[in-house]
HTML snippet that shows the backbone in 3Dmol.js (N, CA, C, O; Angstrom):
<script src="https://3Dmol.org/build/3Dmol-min.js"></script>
<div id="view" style="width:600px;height:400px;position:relative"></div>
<script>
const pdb = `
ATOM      1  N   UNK A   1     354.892 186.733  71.121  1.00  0.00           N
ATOM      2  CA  UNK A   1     353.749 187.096  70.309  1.00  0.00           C
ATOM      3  C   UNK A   1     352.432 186.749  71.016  1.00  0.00           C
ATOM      4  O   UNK A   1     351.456 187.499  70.991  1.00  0.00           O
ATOM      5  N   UNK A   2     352.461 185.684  71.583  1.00  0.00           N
ATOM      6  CA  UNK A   2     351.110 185.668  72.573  1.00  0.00           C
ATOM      7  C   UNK A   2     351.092 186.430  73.823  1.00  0.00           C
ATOM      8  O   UNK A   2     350.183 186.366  74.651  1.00  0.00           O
ATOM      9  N   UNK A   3     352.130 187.144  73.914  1.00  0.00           N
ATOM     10  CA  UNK A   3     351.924 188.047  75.151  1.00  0.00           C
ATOM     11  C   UNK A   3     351.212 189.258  74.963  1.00  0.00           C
ATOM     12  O   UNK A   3     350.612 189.902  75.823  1.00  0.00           O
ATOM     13  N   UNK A   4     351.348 189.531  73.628  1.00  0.00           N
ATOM     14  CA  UNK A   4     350.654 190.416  72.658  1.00  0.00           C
ATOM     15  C   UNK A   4     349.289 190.230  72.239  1.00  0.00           C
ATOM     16  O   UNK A   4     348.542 191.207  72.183  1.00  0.00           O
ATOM     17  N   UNK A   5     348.818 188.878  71.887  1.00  0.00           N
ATOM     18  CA  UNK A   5     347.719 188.374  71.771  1.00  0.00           C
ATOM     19  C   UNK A   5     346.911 188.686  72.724  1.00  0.00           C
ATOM     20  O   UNK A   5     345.951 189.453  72.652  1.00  0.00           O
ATOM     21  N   UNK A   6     347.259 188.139  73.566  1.00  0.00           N
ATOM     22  CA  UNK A   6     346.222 187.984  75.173  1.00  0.00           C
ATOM     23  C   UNK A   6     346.153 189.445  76.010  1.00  0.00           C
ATOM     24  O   UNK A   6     345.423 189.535  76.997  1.00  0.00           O
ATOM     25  N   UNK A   7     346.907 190.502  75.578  1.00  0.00           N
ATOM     26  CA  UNK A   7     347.106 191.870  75.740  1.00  0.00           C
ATOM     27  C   UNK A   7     345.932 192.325  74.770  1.00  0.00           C
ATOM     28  O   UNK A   7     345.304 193.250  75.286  1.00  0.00           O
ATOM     29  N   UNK A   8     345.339 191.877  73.252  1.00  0.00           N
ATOM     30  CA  UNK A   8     344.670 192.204  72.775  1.00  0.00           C
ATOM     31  C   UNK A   8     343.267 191.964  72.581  1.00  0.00           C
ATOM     32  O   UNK A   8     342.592 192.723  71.885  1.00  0.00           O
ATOM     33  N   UNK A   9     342.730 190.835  73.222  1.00  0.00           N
ATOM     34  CA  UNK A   9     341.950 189.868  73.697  1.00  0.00           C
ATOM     35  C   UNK A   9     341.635 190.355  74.585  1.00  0.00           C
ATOM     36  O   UNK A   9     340.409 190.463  74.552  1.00  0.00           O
ATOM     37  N   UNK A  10     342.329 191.043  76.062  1.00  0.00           N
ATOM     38  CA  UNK A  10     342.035 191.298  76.833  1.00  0.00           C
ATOM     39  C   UNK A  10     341.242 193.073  76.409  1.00  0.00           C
ATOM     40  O   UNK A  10     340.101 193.428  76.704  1.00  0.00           O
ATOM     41  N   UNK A  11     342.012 193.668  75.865  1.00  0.00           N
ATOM     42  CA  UNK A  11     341.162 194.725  75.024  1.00  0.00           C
ATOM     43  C   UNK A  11     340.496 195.083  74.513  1.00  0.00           C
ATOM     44  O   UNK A  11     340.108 196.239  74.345  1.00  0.00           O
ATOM     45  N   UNK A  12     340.141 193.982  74.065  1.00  0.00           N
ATOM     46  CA  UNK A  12     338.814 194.345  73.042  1.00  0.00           C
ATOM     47  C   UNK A  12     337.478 193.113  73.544  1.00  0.00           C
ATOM     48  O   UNK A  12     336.681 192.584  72.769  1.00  0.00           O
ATOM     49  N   UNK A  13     337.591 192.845  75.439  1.00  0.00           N
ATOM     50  CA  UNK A  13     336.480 192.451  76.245  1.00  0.00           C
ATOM     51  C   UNK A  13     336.251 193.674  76.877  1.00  0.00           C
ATOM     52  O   UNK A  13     335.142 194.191  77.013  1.00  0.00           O
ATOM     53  N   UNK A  14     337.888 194.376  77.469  1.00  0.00           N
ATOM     54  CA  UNK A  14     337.156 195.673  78.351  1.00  0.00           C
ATOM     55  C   UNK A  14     336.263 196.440  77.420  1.00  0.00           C
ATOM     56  O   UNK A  14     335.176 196.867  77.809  1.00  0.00           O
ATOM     57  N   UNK A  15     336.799 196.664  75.922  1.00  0.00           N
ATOM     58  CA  UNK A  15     335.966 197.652  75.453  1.00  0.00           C
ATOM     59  C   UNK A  15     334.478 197.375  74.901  1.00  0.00           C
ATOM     60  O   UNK A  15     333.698 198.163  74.366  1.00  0.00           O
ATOM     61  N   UNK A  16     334.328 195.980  75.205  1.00  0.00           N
ATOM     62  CA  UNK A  16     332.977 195.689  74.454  1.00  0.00           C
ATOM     63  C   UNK A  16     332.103 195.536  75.897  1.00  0.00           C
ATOM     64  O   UNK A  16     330.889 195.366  76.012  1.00  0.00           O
ATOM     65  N   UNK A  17     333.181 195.659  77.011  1.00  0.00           N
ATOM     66  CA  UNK A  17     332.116 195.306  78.590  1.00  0.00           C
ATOM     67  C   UNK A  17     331.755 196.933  79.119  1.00  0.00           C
ATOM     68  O   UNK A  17     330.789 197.288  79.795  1.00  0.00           O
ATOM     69  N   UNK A  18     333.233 198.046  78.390  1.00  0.00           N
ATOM     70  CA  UNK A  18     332.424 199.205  78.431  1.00  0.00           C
ATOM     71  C   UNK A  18     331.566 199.940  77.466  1.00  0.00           C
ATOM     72  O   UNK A  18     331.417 201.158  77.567  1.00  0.00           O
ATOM     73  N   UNK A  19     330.945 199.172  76.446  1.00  0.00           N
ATOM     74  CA  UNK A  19     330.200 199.629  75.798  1.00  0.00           C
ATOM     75  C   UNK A  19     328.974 199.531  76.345  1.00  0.00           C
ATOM     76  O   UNK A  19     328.153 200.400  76.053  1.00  0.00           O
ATOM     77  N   UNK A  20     328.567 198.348  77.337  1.00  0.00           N
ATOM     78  CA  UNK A  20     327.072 198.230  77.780  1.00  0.00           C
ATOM     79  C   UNK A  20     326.445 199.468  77.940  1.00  0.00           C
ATOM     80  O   UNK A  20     325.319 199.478  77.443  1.00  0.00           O
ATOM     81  N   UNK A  21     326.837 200.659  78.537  1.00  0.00           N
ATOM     82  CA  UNK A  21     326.408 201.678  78.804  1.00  0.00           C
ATOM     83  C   UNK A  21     326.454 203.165  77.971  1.00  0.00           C
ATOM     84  O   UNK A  21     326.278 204.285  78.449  1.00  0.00           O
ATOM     85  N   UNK A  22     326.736 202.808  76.628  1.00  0.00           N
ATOM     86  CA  UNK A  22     327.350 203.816  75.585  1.00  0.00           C
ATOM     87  C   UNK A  22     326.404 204.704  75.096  1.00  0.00           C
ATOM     88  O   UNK A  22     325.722 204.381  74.123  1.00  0.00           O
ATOM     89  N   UNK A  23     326.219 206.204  75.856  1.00  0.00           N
ATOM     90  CA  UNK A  23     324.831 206.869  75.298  1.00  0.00           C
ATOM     91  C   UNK A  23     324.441 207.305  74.211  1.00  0.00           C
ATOM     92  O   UNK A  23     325.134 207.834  73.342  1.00  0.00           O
ATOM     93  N   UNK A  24     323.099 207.072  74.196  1.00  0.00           N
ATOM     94  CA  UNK A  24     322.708 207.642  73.010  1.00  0.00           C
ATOM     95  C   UNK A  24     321.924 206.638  72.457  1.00  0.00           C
ATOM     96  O   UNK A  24     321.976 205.487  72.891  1.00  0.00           O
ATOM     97  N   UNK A  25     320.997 207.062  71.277  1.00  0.00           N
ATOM     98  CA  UNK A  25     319.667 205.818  70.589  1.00  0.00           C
ATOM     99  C   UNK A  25     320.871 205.003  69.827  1.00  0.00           C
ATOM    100  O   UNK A  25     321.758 205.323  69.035  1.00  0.00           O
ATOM    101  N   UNK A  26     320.433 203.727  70.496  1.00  0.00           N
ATOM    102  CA  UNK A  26     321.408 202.292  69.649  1.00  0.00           C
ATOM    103  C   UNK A  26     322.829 202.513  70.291  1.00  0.00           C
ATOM    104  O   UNK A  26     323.688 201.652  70.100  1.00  0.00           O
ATOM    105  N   UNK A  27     323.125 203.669  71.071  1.00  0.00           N
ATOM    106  CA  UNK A  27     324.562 203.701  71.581  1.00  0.00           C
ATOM    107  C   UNK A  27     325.535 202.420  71.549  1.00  0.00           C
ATOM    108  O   UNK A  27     326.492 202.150  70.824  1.00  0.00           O
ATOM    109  N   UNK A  28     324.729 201.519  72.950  1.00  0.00           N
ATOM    110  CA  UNK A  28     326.109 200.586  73.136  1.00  0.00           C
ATOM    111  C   UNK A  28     326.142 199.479  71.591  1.00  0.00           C
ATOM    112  O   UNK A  28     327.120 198.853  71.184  1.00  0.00           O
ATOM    113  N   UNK A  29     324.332 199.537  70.787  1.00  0.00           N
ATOM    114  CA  UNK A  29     325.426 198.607  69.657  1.00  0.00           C
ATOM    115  C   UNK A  29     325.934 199.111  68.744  1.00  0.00           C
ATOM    116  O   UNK A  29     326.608 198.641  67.827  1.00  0.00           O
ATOM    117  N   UNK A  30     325.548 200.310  69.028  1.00  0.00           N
ATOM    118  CA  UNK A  30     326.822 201.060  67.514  1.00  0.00           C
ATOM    119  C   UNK A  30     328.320 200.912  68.199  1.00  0.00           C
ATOM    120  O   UNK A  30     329.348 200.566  67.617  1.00  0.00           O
ATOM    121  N   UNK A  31     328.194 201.204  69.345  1.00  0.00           N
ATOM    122  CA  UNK A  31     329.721 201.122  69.923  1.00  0.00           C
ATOM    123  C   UNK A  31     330.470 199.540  69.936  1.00  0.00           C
ATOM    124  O   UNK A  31     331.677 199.298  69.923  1.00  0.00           O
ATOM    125  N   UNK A  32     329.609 198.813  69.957  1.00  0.00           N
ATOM    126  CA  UNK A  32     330.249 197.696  70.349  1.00  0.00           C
ATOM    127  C   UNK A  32     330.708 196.772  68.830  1.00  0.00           C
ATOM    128  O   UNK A  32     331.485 195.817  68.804  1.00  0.00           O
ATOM    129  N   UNK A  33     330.024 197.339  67.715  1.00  0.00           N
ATOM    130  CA  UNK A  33     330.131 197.588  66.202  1.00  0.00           C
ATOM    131  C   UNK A  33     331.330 198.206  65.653  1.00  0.00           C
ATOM    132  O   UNK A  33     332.125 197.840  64.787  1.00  0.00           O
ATOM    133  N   UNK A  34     331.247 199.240  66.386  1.00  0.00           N
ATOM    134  CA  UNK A  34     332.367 199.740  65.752  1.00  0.00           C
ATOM    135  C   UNK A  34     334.210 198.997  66.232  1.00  0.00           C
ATOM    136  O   UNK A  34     335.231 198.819  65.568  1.00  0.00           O
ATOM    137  N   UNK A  35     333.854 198.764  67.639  1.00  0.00           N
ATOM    138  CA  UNK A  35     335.189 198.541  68.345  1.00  0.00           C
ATOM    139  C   UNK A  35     334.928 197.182  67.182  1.00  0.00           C
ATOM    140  O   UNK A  35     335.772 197.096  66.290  1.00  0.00           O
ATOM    141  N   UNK A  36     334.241 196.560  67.189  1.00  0.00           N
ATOM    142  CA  UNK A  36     334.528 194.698  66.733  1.00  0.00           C
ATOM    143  C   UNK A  36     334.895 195.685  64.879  1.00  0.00           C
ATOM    144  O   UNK A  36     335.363 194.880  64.073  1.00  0.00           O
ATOM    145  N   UNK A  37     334.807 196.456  64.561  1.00  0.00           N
ATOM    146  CA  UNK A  37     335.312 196.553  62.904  1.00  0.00           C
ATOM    147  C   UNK A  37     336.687 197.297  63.678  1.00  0.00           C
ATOM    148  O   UNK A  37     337.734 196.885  63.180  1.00  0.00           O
ATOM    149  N   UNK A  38     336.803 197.879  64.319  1.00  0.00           N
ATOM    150  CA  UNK A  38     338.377 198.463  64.749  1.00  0.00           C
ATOM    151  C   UNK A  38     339.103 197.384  64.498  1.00  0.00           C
ATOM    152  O   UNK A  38     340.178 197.532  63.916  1.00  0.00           O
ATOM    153  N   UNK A  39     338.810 196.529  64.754  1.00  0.00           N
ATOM    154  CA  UNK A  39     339.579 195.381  65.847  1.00  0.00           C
ATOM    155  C   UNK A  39     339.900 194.383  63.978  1.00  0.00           C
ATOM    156  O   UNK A  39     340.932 194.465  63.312  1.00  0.00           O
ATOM    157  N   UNK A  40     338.875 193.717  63.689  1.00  0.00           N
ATOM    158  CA  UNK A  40     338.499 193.307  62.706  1.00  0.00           C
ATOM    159  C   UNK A  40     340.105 193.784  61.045  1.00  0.00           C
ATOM    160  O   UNK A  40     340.887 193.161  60.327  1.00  0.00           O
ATOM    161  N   UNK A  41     339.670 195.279  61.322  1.00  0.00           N
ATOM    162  CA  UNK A  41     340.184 196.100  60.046  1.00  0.00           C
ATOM    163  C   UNK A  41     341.834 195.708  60.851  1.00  0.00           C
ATOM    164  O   UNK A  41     342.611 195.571  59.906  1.00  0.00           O
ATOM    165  N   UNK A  42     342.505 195.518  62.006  1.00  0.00           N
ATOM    166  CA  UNK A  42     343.716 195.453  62.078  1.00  0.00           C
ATOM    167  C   UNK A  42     344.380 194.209  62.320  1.00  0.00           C
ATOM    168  O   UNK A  42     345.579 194.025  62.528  1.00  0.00           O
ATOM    169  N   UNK A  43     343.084 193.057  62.244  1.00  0.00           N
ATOM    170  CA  UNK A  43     343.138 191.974  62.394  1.00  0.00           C
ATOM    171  C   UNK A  43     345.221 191.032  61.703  1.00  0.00           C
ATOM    172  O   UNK A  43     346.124 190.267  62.040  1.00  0.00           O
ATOM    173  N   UNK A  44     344.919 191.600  61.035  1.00  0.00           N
ATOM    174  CA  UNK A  44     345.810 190.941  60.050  1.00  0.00           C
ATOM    175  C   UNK A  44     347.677 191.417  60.010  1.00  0.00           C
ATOM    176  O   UNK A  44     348.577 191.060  59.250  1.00  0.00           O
ATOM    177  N   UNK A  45     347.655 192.654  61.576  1.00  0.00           N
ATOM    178  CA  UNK A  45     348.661 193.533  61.470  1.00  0.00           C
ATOM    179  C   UNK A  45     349.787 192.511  62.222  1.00  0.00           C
ATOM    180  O   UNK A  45     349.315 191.915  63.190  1.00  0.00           O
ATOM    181  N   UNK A  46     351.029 192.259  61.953  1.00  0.00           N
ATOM    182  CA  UNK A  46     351.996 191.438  62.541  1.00  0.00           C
ATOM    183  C   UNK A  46     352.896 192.037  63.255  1.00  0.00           C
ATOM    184  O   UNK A  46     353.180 191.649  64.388  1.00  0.00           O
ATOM    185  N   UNK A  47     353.472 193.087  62.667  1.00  0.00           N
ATOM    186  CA  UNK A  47     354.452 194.611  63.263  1.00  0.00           C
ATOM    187  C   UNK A  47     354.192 194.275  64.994  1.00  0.00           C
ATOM    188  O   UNK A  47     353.258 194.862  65.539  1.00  0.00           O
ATOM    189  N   UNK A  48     355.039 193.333  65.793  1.00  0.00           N
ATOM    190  CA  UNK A  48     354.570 193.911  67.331  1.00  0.00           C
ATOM    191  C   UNK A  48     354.729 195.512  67.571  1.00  0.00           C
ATOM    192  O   UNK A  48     354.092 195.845  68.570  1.00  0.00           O
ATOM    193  N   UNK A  49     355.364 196.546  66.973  1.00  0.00           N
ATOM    194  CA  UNK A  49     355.600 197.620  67.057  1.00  0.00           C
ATOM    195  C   UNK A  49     354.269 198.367  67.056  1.00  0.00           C
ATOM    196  O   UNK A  49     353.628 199.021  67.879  1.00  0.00           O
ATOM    197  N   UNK A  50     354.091 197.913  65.502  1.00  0.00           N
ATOM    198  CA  UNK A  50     352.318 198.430  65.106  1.00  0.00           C
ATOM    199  C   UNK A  50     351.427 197.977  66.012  1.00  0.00           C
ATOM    200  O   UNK A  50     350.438 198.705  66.102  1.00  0.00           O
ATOM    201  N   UNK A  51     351.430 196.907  66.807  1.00  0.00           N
ATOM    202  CA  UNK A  51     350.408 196.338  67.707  1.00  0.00           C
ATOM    203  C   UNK A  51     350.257 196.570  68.737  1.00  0.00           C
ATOM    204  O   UNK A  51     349.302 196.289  69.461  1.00  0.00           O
ATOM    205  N   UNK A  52     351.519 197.319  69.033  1.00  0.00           N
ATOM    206  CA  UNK A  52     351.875 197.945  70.575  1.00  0.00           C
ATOM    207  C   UNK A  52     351.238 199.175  70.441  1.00  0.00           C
ATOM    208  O   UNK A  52     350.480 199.618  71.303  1.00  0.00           O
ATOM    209  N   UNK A  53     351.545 199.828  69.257  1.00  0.00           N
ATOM    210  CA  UNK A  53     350.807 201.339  69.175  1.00  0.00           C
ATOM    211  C   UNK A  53     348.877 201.067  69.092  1.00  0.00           C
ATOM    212  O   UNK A  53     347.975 201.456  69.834  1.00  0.00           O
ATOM    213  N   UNK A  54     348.876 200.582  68.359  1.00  0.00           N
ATOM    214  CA  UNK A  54     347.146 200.180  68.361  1.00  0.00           C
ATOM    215  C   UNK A  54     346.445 199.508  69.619  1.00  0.00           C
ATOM    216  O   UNK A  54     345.218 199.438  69.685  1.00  0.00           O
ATOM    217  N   UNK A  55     347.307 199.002  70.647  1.00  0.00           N
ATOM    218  CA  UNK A  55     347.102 198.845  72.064  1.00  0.00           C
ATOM    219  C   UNK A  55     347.107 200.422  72.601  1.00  0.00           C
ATOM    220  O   UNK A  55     346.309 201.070  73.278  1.00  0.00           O
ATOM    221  N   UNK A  56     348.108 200.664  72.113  1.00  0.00           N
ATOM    222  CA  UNK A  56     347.879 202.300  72.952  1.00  0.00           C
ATOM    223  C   UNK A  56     346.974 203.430  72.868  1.00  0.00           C
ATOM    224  O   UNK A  56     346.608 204.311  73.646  1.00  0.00           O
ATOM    225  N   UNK A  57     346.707 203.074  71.517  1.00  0.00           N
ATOM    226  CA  UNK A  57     345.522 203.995  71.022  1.00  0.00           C
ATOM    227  C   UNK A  57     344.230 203.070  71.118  1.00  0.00           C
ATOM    228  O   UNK A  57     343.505 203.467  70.205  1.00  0.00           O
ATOM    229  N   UNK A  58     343.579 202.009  71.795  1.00  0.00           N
ATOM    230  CA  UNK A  58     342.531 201.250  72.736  1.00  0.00           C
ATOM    231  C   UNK A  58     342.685 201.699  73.748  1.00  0.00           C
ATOM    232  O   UNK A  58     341.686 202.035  74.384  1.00  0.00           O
ATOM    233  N   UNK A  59     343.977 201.881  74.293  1.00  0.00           N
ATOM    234  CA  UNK A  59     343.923 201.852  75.828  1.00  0.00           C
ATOM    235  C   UNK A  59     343.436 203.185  76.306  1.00  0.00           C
ATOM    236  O   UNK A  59     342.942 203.403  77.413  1.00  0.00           O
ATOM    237  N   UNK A  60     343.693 204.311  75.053  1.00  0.00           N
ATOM    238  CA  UNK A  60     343.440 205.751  75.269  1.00  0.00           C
ATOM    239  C   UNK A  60     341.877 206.245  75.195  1.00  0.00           C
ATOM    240  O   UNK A  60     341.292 207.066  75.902  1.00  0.00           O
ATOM    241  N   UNK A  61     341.245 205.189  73.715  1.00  0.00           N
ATOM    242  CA  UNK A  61     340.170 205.259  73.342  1.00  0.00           C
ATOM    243  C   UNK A  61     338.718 204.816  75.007  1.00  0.00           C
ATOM    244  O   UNK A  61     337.567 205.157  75.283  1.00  0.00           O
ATOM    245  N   UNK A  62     339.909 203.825  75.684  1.00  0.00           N
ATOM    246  CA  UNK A  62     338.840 203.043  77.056  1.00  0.00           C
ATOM    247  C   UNK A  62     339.079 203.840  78.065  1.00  0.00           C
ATOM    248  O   UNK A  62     338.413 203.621  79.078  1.00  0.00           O
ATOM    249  N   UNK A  63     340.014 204.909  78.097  1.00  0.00           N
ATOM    250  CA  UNK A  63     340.394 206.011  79.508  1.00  0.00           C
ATOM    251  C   UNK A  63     339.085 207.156  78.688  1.00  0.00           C
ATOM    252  O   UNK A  63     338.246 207.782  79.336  1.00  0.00           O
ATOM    253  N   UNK A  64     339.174 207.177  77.674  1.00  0.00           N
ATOM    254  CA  UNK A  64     337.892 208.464  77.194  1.00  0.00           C
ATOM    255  C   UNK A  64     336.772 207.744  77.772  1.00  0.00           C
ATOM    256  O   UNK A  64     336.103 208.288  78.650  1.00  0.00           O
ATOM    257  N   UNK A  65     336.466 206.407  77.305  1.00  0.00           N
ATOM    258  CA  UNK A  65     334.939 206.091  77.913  1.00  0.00           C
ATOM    259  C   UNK A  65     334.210 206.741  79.316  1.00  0.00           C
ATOM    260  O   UNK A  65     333.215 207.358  79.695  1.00  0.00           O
ATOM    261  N   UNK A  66     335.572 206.079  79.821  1.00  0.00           N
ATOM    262  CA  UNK A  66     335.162 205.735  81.258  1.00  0.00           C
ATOM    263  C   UNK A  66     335.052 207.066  81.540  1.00  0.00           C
ATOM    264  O   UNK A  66     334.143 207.256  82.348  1.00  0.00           O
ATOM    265  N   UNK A  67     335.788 208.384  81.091  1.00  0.00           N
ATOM    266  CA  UNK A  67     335.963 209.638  81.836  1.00  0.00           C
ATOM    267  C   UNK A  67     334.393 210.202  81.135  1.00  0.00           C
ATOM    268  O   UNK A  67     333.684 211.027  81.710  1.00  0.00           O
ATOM    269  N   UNK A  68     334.078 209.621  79.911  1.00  0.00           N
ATOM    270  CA  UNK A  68     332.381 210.253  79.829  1.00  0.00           C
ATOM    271  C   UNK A  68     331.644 209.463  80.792  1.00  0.00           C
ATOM    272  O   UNK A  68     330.773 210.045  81.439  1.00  0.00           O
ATOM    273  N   UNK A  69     331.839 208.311  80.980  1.00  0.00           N
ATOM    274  CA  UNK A  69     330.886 207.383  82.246  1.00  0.00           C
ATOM    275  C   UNK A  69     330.769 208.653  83.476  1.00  0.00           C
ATOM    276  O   UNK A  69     329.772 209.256  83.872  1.00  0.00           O
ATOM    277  N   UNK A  70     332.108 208.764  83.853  1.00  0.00           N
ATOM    278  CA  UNK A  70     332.447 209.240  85.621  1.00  0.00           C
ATOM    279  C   UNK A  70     331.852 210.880  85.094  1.00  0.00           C
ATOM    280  O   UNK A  70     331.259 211.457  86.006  1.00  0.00           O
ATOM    281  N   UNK A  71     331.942 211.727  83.688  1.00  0.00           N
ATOM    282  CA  UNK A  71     330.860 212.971  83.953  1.00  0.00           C
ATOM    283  C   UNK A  71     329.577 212.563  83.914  1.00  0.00           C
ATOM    284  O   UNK A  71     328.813 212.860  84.833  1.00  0.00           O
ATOM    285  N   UNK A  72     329.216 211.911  82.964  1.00  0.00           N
ATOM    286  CA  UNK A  72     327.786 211.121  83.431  1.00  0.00           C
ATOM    287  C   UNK A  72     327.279 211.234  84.492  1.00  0.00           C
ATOM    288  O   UNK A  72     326.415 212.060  84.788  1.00  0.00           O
ATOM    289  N   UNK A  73     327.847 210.261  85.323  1.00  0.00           N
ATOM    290  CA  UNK A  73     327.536 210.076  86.704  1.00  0.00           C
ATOM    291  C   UNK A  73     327.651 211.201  87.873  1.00  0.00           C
ATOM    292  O   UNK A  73     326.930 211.288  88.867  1.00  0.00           O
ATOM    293  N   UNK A  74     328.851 212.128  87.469  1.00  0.00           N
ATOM    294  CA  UNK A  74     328.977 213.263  87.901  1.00  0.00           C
ATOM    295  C   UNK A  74     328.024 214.074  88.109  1.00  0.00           C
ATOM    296  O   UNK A  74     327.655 214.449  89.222  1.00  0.00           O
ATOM    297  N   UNK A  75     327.486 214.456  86.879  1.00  0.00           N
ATOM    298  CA  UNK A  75     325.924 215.127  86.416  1.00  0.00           C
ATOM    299  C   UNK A  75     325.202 215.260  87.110  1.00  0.00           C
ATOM    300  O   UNK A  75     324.876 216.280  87.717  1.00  0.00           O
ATOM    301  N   UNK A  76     324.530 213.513  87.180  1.00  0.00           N
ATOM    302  CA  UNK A  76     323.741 213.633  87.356  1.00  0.00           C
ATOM    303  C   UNK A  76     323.629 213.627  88.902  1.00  0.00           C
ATOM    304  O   UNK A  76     322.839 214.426  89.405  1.00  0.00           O
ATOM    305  N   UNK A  77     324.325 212.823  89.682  1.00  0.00           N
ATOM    306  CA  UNK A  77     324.345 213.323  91.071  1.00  0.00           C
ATOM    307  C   UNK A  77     324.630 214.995  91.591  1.00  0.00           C
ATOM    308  O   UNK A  77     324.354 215.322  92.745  1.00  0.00           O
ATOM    309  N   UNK A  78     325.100 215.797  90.787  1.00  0.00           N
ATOM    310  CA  UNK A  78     325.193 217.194  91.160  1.00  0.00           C
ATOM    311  C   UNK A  78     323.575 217.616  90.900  1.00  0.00           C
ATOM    312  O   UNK A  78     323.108 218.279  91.826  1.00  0.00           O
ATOM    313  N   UNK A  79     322.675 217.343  89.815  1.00  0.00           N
ATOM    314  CA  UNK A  79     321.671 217.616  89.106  1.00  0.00           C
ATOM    315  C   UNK A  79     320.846 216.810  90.313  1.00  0.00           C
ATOM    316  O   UNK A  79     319.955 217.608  90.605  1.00  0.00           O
ATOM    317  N   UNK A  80     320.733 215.965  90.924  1.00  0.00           N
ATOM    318  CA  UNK A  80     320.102 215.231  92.066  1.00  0.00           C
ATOM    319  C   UNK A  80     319.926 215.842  93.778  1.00  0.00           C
ATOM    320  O   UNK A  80     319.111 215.686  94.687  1.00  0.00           O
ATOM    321  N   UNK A  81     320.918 216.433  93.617  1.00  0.00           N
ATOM    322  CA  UNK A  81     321.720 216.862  95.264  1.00  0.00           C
ATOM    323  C   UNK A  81     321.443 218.403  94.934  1.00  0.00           C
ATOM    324  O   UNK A  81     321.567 219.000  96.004  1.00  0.00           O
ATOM    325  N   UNK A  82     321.123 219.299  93.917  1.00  0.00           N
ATOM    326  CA  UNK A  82     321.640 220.359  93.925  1.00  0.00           C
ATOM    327  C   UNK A  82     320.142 221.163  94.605  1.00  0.00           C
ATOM    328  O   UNK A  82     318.985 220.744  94.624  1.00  0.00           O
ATOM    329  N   UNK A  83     320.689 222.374  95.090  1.00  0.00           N
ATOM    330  CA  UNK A  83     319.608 223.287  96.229  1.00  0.00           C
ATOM    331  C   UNK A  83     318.342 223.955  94.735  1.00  0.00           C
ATOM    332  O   UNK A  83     317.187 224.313  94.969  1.00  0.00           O
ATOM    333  N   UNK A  84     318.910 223.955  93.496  1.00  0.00           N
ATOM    334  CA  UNK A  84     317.674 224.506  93.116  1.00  0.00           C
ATOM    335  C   UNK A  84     316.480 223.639  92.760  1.00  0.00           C
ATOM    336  O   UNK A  84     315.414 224.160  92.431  1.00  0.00           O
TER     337      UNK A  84
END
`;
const viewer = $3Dmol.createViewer("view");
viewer.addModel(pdb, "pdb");
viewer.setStyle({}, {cartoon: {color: "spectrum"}});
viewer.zoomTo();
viewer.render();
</script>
């Protein structure tokens, strides 16, 4: 059960260390709001089954971030470099 713990702990730092950059007016603290009530509302779940799935659906929710980060960044270096 603490292997589970510290699996979830560790989840919900990546997602509050990828919120620093979350666009939009108030972005990263609405984001970093919402993950801490995600987190919060399942606080109380024991099911390692259920906890394994709600790891999976974080882990899916922090592969979306990052893939809006990397078009982000995409963007704007094409929008930087580009001939027009």
């Amino acid at each position: 059960m603490s292997e589970l713990r510290s699996k979830v702990i560790q989840l919900y730092k990546h997602l509050q260390f990828l919120g620093r950059e979350y666009p939009g007016p108030n972005g990263p603290q609405k984001f970093r709001q919402q993950v801490r009530d995600a987190f919060m509302k399942n606080k109380d779940v024991q099911d390692p089954n259920k906890i394994k799935a709600l790891l999976a659906q974080g882990r899916y929710v922090a592969k979306e971030v990052e893939a809006l980060y990397s078009l982000k960044k995409y963007r704007s270096m094409k929008q930087r470099y580009s001939q027009e």
